[in-house]
Each structure stands twice: as C-alpha cells, then as structure tokens.
N, C-alpha and C positions, 0 to 999 in steps of 0.2 A: 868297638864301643857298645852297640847295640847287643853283642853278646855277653859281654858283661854285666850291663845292667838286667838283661834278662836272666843270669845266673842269680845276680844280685837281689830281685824283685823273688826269685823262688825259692831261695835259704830264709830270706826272709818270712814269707809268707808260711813256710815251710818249722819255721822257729815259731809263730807268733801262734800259728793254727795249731800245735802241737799243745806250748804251754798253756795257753788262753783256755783249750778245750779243759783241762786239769785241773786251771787254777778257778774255773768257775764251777767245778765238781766237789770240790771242798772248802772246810774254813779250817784256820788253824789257828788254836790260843794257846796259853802260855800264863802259869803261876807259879806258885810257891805254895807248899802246905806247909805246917808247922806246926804236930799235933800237942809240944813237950809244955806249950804254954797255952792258955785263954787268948783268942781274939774273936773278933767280927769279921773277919776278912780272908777266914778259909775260904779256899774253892768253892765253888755251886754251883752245879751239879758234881757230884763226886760218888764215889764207889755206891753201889744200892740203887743209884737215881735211874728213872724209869728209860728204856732205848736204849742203854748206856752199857758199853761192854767197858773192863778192869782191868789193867794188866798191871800188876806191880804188888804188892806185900802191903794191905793193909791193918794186915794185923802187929804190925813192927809200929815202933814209935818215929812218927814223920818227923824230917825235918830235910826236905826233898824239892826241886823243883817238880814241874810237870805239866803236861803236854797235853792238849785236847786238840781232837780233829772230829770237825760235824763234817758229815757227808751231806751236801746238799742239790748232789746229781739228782735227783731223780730216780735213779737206776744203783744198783749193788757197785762198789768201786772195790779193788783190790791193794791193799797194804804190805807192802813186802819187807819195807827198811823203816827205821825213823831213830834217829840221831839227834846228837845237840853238841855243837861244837864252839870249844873258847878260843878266843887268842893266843891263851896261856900256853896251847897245845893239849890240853885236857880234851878228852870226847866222850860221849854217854852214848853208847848201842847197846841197850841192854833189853830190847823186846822180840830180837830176834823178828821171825817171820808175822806179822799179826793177824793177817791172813783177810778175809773179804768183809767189807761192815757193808751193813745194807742201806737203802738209801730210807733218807733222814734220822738215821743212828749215828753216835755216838761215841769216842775212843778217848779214854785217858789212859795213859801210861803215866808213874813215877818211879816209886823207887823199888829194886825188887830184892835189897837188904837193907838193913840200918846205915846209911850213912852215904850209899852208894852211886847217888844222885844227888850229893849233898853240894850244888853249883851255887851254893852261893859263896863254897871257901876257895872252890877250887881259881878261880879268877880274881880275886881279892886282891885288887891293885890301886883302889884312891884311897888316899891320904885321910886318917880319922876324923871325922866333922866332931865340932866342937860347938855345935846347933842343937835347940829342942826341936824336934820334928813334930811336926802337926800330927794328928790323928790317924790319918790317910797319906802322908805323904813318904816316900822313899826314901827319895834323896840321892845325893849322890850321884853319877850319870844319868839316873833317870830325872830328875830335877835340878839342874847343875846351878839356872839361875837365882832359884829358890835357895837352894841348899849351900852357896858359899858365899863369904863376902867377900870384896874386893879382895881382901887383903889376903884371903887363898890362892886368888889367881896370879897374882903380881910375883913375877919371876918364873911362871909354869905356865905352859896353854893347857891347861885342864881339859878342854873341848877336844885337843887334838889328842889327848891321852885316851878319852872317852872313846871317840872316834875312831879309836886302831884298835879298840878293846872290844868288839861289837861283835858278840855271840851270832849262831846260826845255827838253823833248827832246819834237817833235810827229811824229806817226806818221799818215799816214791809210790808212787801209786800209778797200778796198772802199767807199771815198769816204764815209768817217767820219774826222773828226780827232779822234784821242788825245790830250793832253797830260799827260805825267809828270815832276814836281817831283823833279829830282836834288839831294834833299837829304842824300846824302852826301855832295855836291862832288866828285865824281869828275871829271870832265870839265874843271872848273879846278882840280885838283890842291891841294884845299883853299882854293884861292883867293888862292894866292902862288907862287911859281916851285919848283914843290918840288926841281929839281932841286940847288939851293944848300942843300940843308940834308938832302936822303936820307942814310942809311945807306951806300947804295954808288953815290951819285951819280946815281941814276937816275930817272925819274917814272912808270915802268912800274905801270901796278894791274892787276890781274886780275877778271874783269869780276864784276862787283856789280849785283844786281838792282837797279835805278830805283828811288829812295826810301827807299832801306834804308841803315844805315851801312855805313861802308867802313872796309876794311884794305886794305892793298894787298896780300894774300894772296884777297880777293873774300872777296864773301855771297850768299846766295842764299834765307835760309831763314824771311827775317820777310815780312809784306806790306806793298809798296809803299803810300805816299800816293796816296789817292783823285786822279784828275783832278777838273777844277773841276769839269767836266760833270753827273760821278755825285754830287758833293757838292751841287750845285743839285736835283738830282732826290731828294735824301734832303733838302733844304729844303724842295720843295714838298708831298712826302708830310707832311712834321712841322707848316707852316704847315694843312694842309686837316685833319688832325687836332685842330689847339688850335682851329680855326674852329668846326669841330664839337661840340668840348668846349662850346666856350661860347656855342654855338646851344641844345644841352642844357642848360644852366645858366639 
C-alpha cells in the first residue's frame, strides 16, 4: 500500500508541477474576425498592434476564427504546435512551427487563406434561432439560456448537444501540450452561422479568455476550464488520499 500511494503522490505531483509550470507561462484567447462586414467588435489587439507577432493572411478578406496567446513568463517561451479542434472531426493546424515569443509578447494566428479557418461553418450543428439577438450577444451554445425559449428545448437536451459539441484549442510550448475546452463557443460562433442572425450582420467577437463565456464585446475575468492534464493530476492527489483514508481505517 505504502508503495502505491508513493507512486501515486509522484505522477501526481509529477503531472501538476509539469502543467502548472506552462499553464502559468501563458494566456490563451479566442475570437472571430469578420472583415466582409462593419462591426464593433473586431479583435484588439490585432495584426500592427505594438509586441505583437502575425501569423496568418491579412491581407485576404477575413472571415476566420483566431487565436491569441500572451506570453506571461517572464522569460522567452517556445511555440512549436497550435491547433483547433471540433467535434465535427474538423481540425485547424495551419501555423506550422511558430517558433519562440519573448516574454510579455504576443501571438495571433488566423487565417492563412480565404475561408480556411472559416470555424464557424465547419461545426454548424444547432437548430436556426428564431430570436433578435442583442447587440453583444451570440447566442446559441454560447448563451443557451438567453438564446432559446422553452419551446426549443422541449423534446431535445440542447445543453447535452452543446456539451459534446465543445471545441479545443492545443498549444505546446517548450514541448508540453496544453489543451483548452472553448466552452464559450467562440471559435464556432455559438455553433450555427452567426452571421444570419447578428445584430449588424457580422460574426466578429472580441477575444474572450478560453473557457470563460462569451459576448461578443470579450471576457477576460473568470478562470478558464482546467485542461484534462491538470484535472488528472488533481484525480490522482484525491485517489492517493481516500487510499490513505482507508489504510487508516
């Protein structure tokens, strides 16, 4: 038993000190640009902005999710992958190597043709809302309560469709992979074509911490969903404590 738990107490520790170190080296958001129409609620900071390295085709007409990561080590971090992966089976790798941002710099990646991070069709699986949307608001998975009446959900768990529909955004840096659960649906734009049903016709969001809800005005202020990583490492701490519990008992 004692050897166990000591195996147990070191994966652990061993999982929590790896991710913990990474996940407090960076931030990672998450928008929508949408250059084909007028809004308020493009990205900012975006391509030009001061610290801020570009990877993606700004001179094409946007209409793209995309990705920002602040480096807020301290020290230079290195970028090797970064992904965006749907339920659908759809996945976005298209920045290749990005190689080392320095610390308190800056990385947006979106689109690097016309259409080619175009995630808000590729996932496109709730039902047409039949709602004016607020100014700021989504809709749709990202505002489920907002965004449907009764009378949508009666006969369908909508929540559970949301719920198995929940994009992820993988980051490796300094040759650790991150993985963050976009469950404000940013990236597929609630998870229907938002642009047939905005306010001013646009799918523009402004970037929203990973995990956190969304407006299309951005968030930044709640904490993100643990990756699996750190949630396994806070399983094996809790399993090696109830083993102990009832070695004592």
């Amino acid at each position: 038993m004692k050897s166990k738990l000591a195996f147990l107490a070191v994966i652990a520790l061993l999982v929590l000190s790896t991710t913990g170190a990474f996940a407090d080296s960076f931030t990672v958001y998450v928008g929508y640009a949408d250059s084909l129409r007028p809004s308020g609620f493009f990205p900012n900071p975006w391509n030009g902005s001061p610290n801020t390295t570009f990877l993606g085709n700004d001179g094409l007409n946007l209409d793209t999710g995309a990705i920002r990561i602040v480096n807020t080590s301290g020290a230079a971090i290195n970028i090797t992958d970064i992904s965006y992966h749907q339920a659908s089976g759809a996945t976005f790798d298209l920045w290749g190597n990005p190689g080392t941002l320095a610390a308190g710099a800056e990385l947006i990646v979106d689109q690097t043709a016309f259409y080619n991070f175009d995630s808000s069709d590729t996932n496109d699986f709730m039902p047409a809302p039949d709602f004016a949307l607020a100014a700021n608001a989504i809709g749709g998975c990202a505002n489920l309560s907002a965004a449907y009446t009764p009378a949508h959900i009666t006969g369908s768990n909508l929540a559970a469709l949301c719920a198995a529909n929940i994009g992820t955004v993988s980051v490796t840096v300094n040759g650790v992979v991150s993985t963050f659960n976009d469950t404000g649906f940013v990236l597929n734009t609630g998870g229907y074509d938002f642009v047939n049903f905005s306010a001013d016709g646009n799918e523009s969001i402004n970037w929203t911490l990973v995990g956190t809800s969304a407006t299309r005005g951005g968030s930044g202020g709640s904490v993100p969903e643990p990756s699996s990583v750190l949630l396994l490492g806070a399983g094996l701490v809790g399993l090696a404590s109830r083993l102990r519990r009832g070695k004592s008992n």
